[in-house]
C-alpha positions as CSV (number, residue, x, y, z in Angstrom):
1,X,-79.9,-67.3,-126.4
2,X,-77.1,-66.1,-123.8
3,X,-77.9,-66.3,-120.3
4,X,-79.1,-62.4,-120.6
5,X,-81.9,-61.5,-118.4
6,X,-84.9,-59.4,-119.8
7,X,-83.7,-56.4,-118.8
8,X,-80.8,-56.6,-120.1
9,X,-81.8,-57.8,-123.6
10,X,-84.1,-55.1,-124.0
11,X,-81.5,-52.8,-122.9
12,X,-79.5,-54.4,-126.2
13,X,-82.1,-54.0,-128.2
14,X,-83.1,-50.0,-127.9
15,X,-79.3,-49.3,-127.5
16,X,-78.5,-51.1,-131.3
17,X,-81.8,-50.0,-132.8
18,X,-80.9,-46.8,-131.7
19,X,-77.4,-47.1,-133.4
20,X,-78.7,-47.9,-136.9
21,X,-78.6,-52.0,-135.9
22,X,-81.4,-54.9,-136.5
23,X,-82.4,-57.8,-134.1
24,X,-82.5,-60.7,-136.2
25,X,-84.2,-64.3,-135.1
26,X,-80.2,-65.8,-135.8
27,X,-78.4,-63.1,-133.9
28,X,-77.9,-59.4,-134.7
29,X,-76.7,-57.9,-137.8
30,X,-74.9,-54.7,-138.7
31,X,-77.0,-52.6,-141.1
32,X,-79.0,-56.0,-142.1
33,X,-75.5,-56.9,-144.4
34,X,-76.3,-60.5,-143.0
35,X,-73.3,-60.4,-140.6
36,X,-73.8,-61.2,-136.7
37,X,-72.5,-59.2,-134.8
38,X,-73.4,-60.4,-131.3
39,X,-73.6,-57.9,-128.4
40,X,-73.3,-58.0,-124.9
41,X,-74.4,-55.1,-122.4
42,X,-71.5,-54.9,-120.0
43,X,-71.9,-51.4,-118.3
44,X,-73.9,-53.0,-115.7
45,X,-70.9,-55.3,-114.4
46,X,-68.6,-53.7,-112.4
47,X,-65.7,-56.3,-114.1
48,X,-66.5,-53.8,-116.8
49,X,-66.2,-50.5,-115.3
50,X,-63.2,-51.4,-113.5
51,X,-60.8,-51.7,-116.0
52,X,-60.7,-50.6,-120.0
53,X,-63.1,-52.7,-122.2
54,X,-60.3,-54.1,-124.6
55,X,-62.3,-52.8,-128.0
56,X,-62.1,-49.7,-126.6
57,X,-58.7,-49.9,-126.0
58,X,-58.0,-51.1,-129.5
59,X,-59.9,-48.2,-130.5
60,X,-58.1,-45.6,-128.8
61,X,-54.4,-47.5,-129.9
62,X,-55.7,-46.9,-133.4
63,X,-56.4,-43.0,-133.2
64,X,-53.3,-42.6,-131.5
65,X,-51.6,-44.4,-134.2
66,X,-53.8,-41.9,-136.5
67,X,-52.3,-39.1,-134.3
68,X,-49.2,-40.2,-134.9
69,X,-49.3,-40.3,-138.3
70,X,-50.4,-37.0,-138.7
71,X,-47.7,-35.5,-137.5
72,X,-45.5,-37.4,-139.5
73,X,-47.1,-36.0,-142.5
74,X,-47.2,-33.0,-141.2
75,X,-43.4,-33.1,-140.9
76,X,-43.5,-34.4,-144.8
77,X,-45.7,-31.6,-146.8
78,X,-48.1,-33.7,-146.9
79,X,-51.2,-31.1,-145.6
80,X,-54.2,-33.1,-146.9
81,X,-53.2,-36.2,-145.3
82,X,-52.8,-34.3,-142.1
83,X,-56.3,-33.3,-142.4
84,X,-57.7,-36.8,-143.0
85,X,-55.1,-38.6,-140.6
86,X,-56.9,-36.1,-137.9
87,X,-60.3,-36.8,-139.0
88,X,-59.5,-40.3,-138.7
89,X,-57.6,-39.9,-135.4
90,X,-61.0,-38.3,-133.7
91,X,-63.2,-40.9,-135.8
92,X,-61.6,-43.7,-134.0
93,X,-61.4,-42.1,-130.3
94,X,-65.1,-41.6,-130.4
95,X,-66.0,-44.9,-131.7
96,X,-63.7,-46.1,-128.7
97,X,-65.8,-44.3,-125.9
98,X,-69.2,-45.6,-127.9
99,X,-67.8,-49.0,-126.8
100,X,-66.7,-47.6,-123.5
101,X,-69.5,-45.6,-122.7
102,X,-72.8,-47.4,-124.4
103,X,-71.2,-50.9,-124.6
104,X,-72.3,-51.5,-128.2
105,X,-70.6,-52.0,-131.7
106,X,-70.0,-48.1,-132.7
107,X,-72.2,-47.3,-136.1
108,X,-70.6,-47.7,-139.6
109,X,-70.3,-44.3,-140.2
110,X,-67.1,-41.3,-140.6
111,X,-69.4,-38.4,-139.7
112,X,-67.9,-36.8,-136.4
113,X,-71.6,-35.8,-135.3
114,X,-73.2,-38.8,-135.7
115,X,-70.5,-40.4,-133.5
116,X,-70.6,-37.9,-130.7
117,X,-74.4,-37.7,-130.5
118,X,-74.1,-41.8,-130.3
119,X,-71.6,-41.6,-127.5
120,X,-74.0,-39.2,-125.7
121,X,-71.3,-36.5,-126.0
122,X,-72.8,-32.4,-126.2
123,X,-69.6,-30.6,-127.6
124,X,-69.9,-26.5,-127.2
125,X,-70.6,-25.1,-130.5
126,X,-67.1,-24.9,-131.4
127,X,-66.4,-28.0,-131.2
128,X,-69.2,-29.0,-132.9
129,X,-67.7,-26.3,-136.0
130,X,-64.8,-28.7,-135.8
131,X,-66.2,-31.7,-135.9
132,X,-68.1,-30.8,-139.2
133,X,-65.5,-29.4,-140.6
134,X,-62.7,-32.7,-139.9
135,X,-65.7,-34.7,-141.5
136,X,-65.4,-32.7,-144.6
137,X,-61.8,-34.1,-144.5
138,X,-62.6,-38.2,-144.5
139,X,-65.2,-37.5,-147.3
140,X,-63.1,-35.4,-149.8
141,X,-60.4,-37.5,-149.6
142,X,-62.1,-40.5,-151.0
143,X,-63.2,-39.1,-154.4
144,X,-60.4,-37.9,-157.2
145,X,-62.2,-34.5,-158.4
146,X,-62.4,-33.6,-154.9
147,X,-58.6,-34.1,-153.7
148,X,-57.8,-31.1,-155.7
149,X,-59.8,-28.9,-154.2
150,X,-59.1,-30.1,-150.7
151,X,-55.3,-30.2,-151.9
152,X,-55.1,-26.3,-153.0
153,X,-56.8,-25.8,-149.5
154,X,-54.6,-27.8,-147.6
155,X,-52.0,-25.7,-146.4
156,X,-49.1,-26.1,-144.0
157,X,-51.0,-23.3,-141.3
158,X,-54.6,-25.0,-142.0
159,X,-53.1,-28.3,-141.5
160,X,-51.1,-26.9,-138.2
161,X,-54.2,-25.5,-136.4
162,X,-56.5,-28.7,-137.3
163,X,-53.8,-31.1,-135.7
164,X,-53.6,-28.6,-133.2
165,X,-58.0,-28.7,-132.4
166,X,-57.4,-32.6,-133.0
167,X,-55.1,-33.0,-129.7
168,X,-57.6,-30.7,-127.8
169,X,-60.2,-32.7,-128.3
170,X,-58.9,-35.6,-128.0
171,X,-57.8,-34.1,-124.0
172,X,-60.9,-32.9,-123.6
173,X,-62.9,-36.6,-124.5
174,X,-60.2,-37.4,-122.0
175,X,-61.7,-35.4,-119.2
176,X,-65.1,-37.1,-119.6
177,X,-67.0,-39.6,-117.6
178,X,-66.7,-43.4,-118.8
């Protein structure tokens, strides 16, 4: 075992039950699949608060990148890929501050709720409208007989206003405490 005191491994071990992980004798394991994942409770050392825990940094580099992309497909037509590029985009900025903020492995999961109510986040209630309705986006997206639906929705104003709510958020999660 690492040098972790007690406290600290208890800590570990509500925080990842809490998350949807397992304690296993050999190490930890992300939704019992057999892989350890090992974690480490850093919020106590100030090393950790002082600067950006690197996976959270990676995290945040990869919504950006989402961001990015978004507006690139924005620029092409391409309205439903907006839509999921955003989800995507807020997906991996909130999985960044679960590292950030809880020190754990975010959960395996694309639902915008779940991940906020993991990173100890209360949006206002339209926020939370937003959030459910990005989610929509990763889901419908993955299966053929929904695209077309999603695609006749999918419009050049819809697309516009969610990219618009995305960067919002996104300086809003900014204004909150690490």
């Amino acid at each position: 075992m690492n040098n972790l005191g007690a406290a600290s491994l208890v800590k570990i071990v509500l925080a990842n039950i809490c998350c949807g992980f397992r304690a296993f004798e050999n190490g930890w394991s992300a939704d019992g699949l057999g892989q350890d994942v090992h974690f480490v409770e850093l919020t106590d050392d100030p090393a950790y608060t002082a600067v950006m825990n690197p996976d959270a940094q990676r995290w945040r580099e990869l919504a950006l990148y989402d961001l990015g992309t978004a507006e690139a497909m924005l620029t092409a037509g391409r309205y439903l890929y907006v839509l999921f590029c955003c989800q995507q985009t807020v997906e991996k900025y909130l999985k960044g501050l679960i590292v950030e903020r809880c020190g754990i492995f975010p959960p395996r999961t694309h639902d915008l709720t779940k991940l906020v109510h993991v990173a100890r986040i209360a949006p206002d209630d339209a926020q939370d409208l937003f959030l459910r309705t990005l989610t929509k986006y990763y889901i419908g997206t993955r299966y053929p007989e929904e695209v077309r639906i999603l695609a006749n929705e999918a419009t050049r104003d819809l697309a516009t206003h969610l990219l618009s709510q995305t960067k919002e958020l996104l300086q809003w999660l900014e204004t909150l405490p690490r």
